[in-house]
C-alpha positions in Angstrom: 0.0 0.0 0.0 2.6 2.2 1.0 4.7 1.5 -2.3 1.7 2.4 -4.7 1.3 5.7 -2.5 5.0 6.6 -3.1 4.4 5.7 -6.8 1.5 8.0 -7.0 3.3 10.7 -5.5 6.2 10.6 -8.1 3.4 10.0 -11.2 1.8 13.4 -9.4 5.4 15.1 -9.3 6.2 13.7 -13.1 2.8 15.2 -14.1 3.6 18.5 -12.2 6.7 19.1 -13.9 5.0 18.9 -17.6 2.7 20.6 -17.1 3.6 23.5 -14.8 6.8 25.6 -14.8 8.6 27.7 -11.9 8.7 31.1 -12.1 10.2 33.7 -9.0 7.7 35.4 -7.0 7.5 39.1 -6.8 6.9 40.6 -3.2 4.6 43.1 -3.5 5.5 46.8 -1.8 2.7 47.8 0.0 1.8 51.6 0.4 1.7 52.9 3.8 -2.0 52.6 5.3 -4.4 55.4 5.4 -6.3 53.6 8.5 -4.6 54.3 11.1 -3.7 58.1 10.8 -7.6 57.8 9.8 -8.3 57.0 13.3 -5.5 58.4 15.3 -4.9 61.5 13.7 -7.6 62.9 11.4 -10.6 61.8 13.9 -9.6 65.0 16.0 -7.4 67.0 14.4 -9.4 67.2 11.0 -12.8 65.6 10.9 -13.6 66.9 7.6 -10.9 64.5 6.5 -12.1 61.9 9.0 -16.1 61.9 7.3 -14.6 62.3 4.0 -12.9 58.8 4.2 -15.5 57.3 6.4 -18.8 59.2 5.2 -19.6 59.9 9.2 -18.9 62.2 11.6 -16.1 61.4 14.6 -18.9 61.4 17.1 -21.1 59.1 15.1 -18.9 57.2 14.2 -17.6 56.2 18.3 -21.4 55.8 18.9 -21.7 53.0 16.4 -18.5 51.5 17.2 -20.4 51.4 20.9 -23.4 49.7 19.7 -21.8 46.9 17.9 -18.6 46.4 19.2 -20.0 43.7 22.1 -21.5 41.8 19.0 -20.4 37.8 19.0 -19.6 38.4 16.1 -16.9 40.5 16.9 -14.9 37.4 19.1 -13.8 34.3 17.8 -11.8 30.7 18.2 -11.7 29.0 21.8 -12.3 31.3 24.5 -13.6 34.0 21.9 -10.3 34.9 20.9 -10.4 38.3 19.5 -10.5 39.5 16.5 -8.5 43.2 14.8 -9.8 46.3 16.6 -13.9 46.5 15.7 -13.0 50.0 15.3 -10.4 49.0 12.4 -13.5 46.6 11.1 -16.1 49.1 11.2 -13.8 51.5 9.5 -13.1 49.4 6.7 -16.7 48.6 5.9 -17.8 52.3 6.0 -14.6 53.1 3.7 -16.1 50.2 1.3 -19.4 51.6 1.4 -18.6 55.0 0.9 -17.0 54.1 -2.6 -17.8 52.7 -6.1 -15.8 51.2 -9.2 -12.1 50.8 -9.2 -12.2 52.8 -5.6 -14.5 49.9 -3.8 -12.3 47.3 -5.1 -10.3 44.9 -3.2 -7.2 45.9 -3.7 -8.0 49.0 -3.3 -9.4 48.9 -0.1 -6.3 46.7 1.0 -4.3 49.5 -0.3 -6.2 52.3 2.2 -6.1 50.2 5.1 -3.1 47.8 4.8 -4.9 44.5 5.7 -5.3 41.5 3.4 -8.3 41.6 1.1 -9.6 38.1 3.0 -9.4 39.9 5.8 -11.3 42.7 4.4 -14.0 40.2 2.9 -14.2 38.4 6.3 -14.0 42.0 8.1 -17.7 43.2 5.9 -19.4 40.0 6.6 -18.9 40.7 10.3 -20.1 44.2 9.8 -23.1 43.3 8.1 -23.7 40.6 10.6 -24.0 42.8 13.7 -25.5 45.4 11.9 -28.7 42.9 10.6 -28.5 41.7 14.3 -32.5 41.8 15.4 -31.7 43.7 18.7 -29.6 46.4 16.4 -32.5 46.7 14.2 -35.4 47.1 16.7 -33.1 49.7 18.6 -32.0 51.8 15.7 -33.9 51.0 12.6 -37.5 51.9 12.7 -40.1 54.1 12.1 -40.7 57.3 13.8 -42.6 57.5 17.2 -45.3 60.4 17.4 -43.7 62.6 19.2 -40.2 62.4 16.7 -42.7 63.1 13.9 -44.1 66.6 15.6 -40.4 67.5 16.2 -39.7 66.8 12.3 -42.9 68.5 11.5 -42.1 71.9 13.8 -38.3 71.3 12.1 -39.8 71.4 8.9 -42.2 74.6 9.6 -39.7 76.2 11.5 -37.6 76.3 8.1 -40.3 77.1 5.4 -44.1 77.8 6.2 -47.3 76.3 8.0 -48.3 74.4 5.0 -45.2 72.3 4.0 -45.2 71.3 7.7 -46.4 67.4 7.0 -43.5 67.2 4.6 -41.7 66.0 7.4 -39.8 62.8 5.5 -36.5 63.2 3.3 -35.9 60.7 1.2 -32.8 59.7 -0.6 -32.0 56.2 -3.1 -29.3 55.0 -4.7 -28.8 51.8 -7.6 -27.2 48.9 -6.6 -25.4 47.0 -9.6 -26.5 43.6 -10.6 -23.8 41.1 -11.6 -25.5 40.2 -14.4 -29.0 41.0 -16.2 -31.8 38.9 -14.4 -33.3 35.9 -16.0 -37.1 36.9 -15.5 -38.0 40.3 -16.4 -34.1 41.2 -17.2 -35.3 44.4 -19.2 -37.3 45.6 -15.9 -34.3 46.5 -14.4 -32.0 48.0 -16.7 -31.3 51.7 -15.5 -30.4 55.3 -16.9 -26.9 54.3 -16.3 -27.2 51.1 -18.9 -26.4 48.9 -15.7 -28.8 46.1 -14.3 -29.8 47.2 -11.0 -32.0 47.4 -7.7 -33.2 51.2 -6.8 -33.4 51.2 -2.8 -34.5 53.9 -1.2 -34.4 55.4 2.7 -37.2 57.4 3.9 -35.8 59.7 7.0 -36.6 63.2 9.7 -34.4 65.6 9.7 -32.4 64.4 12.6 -30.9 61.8 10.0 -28.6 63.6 7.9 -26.7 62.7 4.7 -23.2 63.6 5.3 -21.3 64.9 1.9 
């Protein structure tokens, strides 16, 4: 048994050799990381910089770190062996999301924050995880109580006149690109941009802004 094992592993090695060929390996240089002088530098001294890269406010920002970081998501292995900083995570996934084309790639991303791009990967699925968490939606996703509605409404009047005071909602959408064209109804959701897409939109008060 052991003899036709060792005779496989040569016929495997024989087979390797013509039909692969060695070449060197190039290191790749990386470019020093964005991430950390994100978080350690431009959170205080320049938070227009800060919400430029991460599309939130410093203090925003903290409070959702808060809210998810005690996710079980967030620890792993025996023991719940920890994970990167949730902070470095979180950051990531907002720096993802805040981009499109050649900027959201991979590589990209790796390049910004100088982790791997399966650690990236693995880093967004965490993200979304605590994020679609039940006891994260019911907390901070959900429809406005009566009395954030009048303060909305008085918002809204306050700004303009007595009668656009029920206009109370802003609402804002963006397309999210389909691999391909869908197989029923494919021509349903071909867009302005020629691109196959879903159109989601977020209905919000005022106290919800849209940071540039």
């Amino acid at each position: 048994m052991a003899a036709k094992s060792a005779q496989d592993v040569v016929r495997y090695v024989e087979f390797l050799y013509k039909t692969r060929y060695r070449k060197p390996r190039n290191n790749y240089k990386r470019p020093p990381d964005t991430l950390l002088h994100v978080l350690h530098v431009w959170k205080t001294d320049q938070p227009d910089q800060f919400c430029e890269n991460l599309q939130l406010d410093p203090k925003t920002f903290d409070s959702l770190v808060a809210e998810l970081q005690n996710d079980p998501i967030f620890s792993s292995g025996d023991g719940g062996r920890s994970q990167a900083p949730v902070e470095h995570q979180i950051a990531v996934a907002l720096y993802h999301f805040g981009h499109y084309g050649n900027g959201a790639s991979l590589q990209q991303v790796a390049n910004w924050c100088g982790y791997l791009k399966g650690w990236i990967k693995g880093a967004m699925q965490c993200v979304m995880v605590a994020i679609l968490h039940p006891e994260f939606v019911r907390k901070n996703i959900h429809p406005p109580t009566a009395a954030e509605k009048e303060e909305a409404k008085k918002w809204v009047e306050s700004r303009s006149c007595s009668v656009w005071r029920d206009g109370y909602c802003m609402v804002d959408g963006t397309l999210l690109p389909l691999a391909e064209r869908p197989f029923w109804y494919g021509e349903s959701y071909f867009d302005r941009k020629c691109n196959y897409s879903l159109n989601f939109q977020v209905s919000a008060t005022h106290i919800l802004y849209t940071m540039p």
